[in-house]
C-alpha positions in Angstrom: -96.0 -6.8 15.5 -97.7 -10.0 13.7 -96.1 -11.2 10.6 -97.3 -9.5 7.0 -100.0 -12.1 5.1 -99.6 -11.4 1.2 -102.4 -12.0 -1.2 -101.5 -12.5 -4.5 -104.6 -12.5 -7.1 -103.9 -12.7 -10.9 -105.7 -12.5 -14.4 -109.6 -11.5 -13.5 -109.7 -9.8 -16.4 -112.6 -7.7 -15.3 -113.9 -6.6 -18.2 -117.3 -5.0 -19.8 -120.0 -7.1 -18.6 -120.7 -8.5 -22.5 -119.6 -11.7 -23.9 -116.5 -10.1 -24.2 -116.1 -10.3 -20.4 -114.2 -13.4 -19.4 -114.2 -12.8 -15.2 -116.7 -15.4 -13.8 -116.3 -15.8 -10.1 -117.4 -11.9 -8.7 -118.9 -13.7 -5.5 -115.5 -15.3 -4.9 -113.6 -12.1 -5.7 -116.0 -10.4 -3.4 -115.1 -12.9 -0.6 -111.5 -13.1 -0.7 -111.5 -9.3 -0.7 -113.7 -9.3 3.0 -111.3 -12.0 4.8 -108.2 -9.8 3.9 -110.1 -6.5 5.0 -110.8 -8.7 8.3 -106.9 -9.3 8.2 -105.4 -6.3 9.8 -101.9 -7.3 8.4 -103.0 -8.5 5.3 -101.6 -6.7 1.7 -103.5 -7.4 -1.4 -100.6 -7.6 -4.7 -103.2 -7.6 -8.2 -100.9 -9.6 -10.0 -101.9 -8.1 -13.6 -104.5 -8.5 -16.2 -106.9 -7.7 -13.0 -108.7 -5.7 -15.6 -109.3 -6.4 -19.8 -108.2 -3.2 -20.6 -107.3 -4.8 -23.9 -111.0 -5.7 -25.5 -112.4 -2.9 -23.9 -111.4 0.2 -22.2 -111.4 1.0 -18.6 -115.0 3.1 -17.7 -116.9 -0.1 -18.7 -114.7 -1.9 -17.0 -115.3 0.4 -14.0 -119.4 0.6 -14.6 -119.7 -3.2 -14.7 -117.7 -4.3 -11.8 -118.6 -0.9 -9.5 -118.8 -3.2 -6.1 -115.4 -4.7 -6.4 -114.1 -1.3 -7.2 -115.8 0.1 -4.5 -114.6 -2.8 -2.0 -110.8 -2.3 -3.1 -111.6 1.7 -2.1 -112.3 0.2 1.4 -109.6 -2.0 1.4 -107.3 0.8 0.7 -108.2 2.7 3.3 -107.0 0.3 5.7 -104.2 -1.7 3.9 -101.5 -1.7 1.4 -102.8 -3.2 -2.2 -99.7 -3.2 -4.9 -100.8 -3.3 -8.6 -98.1 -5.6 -10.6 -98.8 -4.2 -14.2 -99.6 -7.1 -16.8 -100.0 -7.1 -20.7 -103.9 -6.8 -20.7 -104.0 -4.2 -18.6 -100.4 -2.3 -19.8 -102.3 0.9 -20.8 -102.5 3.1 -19.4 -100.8 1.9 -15.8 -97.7 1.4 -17.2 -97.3 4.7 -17.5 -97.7 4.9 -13.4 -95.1 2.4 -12.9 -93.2 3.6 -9.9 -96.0 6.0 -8.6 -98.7 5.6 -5.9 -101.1 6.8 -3.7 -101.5 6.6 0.0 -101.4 2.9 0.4 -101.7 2.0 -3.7 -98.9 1.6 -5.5 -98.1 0.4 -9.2 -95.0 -1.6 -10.2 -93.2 -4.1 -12.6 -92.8 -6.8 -9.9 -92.8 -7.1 -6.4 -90.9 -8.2 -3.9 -91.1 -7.8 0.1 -89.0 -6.3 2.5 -86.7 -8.7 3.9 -87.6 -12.0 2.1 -86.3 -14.0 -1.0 -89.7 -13.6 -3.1 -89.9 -12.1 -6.6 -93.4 -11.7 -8.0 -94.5 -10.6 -11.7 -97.4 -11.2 -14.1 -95.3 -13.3 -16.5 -95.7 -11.9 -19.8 -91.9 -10.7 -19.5 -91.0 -14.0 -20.6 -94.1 -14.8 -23.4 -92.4 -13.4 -27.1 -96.2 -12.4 -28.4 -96.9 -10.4 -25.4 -94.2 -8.2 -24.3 -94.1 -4.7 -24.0 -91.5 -2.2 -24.9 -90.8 0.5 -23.4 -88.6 3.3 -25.1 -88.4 6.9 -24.5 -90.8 6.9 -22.2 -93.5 5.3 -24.8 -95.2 2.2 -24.0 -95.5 -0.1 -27.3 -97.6 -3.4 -27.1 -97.5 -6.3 -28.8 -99.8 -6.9 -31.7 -101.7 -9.1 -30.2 -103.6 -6.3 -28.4 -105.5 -5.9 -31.8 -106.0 -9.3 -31.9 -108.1 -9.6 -29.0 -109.8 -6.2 -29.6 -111.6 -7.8 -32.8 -112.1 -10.8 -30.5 -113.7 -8.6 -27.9 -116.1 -7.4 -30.9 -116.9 -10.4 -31.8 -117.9 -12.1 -28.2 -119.8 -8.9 -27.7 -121.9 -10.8 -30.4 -121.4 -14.5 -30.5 -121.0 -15.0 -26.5 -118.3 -15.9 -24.4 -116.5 -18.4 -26.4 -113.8 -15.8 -28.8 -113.5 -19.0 -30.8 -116.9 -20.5 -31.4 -117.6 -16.9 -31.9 -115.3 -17.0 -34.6 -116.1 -20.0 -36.3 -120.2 -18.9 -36.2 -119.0 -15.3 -38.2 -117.0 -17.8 -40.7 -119.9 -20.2 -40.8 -122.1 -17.3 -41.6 -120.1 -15.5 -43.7 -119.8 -19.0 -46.2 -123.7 -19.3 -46.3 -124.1 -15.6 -47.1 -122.0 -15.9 -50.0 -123.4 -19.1 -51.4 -127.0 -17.7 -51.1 -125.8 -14.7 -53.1 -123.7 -16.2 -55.6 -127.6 -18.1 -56.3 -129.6 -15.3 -56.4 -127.0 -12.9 -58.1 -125.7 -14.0 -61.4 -123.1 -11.2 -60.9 -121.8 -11.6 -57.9 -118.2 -12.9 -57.5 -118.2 -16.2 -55.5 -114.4 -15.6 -54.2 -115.6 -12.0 -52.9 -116.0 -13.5 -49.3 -112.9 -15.7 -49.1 -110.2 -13.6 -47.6 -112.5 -12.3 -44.5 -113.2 -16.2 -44.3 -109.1 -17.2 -44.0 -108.8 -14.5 -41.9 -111.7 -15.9 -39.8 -110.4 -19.3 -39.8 -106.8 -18.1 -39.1 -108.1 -15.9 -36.0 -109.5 -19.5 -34.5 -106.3 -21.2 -35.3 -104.7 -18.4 -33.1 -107.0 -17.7 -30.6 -106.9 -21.8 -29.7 -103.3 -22.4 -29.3 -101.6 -18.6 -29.1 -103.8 -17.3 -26.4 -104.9 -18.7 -22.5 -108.0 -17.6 -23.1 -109.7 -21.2 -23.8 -106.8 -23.6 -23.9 -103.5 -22.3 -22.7 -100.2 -21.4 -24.6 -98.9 -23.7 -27.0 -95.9 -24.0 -24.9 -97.9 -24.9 -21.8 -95.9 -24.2 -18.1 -92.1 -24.7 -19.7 -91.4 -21.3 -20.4 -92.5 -20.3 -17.4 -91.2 -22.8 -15.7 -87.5 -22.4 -16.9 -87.8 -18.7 -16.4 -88.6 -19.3 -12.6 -85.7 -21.4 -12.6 -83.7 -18.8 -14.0 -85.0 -16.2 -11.6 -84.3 -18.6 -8.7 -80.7 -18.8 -9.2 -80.5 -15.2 -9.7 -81.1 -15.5 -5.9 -84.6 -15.6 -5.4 -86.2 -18.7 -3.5 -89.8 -18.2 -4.1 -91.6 -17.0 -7.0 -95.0 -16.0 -8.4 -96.6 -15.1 -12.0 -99.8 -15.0 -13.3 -100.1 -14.8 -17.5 -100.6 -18.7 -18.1 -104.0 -18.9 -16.5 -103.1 -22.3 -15.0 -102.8 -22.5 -11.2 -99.8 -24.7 -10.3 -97.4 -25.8 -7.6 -93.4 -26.2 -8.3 -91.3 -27.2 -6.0 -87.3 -26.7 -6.6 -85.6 -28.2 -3.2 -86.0 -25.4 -0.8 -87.5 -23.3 -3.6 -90.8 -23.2 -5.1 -92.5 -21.4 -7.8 -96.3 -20.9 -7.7 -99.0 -20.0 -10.7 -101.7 -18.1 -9.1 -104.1 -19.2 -12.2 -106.8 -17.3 -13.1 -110.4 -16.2 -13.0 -111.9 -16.7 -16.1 -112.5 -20.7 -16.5 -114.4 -23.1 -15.9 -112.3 -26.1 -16.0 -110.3 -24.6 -12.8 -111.3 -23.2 -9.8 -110.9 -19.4 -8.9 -106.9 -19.3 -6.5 -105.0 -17.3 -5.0 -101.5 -17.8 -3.8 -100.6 -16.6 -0.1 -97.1 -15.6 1.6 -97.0 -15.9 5.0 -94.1 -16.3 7.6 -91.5 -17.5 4.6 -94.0 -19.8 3.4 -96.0 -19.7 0.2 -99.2 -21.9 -1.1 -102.1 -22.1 -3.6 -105.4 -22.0 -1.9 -109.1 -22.0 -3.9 -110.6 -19.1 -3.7 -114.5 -21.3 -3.3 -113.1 -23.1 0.3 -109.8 -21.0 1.0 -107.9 -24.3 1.3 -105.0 -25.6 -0.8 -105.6 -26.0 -4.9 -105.8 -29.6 -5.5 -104.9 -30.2 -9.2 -107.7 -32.1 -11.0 -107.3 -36.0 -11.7 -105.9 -36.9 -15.0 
């Protein structure tokens, strides 16, 4: 029988369709999704935050995107797809850790049958994004309601959360200095908590959350906890969670960042396991993710 070909496809973040919805590539996504159908021993892994469960809920999520939902049906029906649960997509499939249906099933991480390779989403490691689980209760981190007011604010100021931001605080200085003119009553400090708040939200969303710049502590984390995993006995290893597609190489081991779907300033990848080997490949020419020139 001819080796298994994994697909490993992180942080879409399919969400609503509004300027809340990060995903940009559905053409890609659509693409990659017929050449592993046309693989007959291809299995797809959705390394986490596939959906933006997180500034929306999920039948939006489900309207919007309808014909990659649809395709995945069809892919199903034909091959194994595992869904590694992430942080913006925790609720509700953490609940169905450990549960499936005919060829779906949802887990924690991942790895094969027979080989030394550990994947998860990476959030595990990231101390604002962790989930807890006790008694059978999921709890998640508070920076869920974070980017829930950031996903009502892009559904109004477009799809940058922090321009968006910084327009509302903009806005929000002009109201209250035409009112403080034109109403001798009014009380000029009235506006200024919603306008920290504001300012503080930007401060956040630009350096504590990948979805315009990164984490502030960039790869290391993630890099160290690879590491860490590695001598725990496993030789290869992918996350997702830091939106930045990237190559490690360890010796004889390597660790692999399958990126993500929602920027511009990298392309849509993918990372693929094949016959003990894994690589990075762009999801626009299917080849291997060049890193772009400093």
């Amino acid at each position: 029988m001819p080796d298994e070909v994994i697909y490993f496809v992180s942080d879409t973040h399919l969400g609503d369709g509004t300027g809340a919805d990060r995903f940009r590539y559905p053409d890609q996504l659509m693409g990659l999704l017929r050449k592993i159908q046309s693989e007959p021993e291809a299995h797809l892994v959705l390394l986490g935050d596939f959906m933006e469960l997180w500034a929306t809920s999920l039948e939006p999520v489900l309207i919007k995107h309808a014909p990659i939902f649809f395709m995945l049906g069809q892919l199903a029906a034909t091959h194994p797809i595992t869904y590694v649960v992430g942080n913006h997509d925790c609720l509700p499939w953490y609940y169905f850790v450990g549960q499936g249906t005919g060829t779906i099933r949802i887990v924690e991480e991942y790895t094969p049958a027979r080989s030394a390779l550990l994947a998860l989403h990476g959030h595990q490691f990231d101390p604002f994004n962790q989930i807890n689980i006790t008694g059978g209760h999921v709890k998640v981190p508070w920076t869920r309601r974070l980017v829930q007011a950031v996903g009502f604010i892009g559904r109004f100021g477009g799809d940058k959360a922090g321009d968006a931001v910084a327009d509302a605080g903009t806005a929000l200085e002009k109201a209250a200095t035409t009112l403080e003119a034109f109403l001798p009553d009014w009380d000029p400090t009235a506006h200024r908590n919603m306008s920290s708040f504001l300012s503080q939200a930007r401060r956040v969303l630009e350096h504590e959350s990948p979805g315009e710049r990164g984490y502030p502590a960039g790869e290391r984390v993630y890099e160290e906890a690879a590491g860490n995993l590695m001598r725990r006995g496993a030789r290869l290893v992918v996350m997702g969670h830091t939106h930045h597609p990237l190559v490690r190489r360890f010796g004889n081991r390597t660790y692999v960042n399958t990126g993500s779907w929602v920027w511009d300033r990298y392309p849509p990848t993918y990372a693929r396991y094949s016959r003990g080997q894994l690589e990075l490949l762009e999801a626009n020419t299917h080849k291997p993710y060049a890193p772009p020139s400093a």
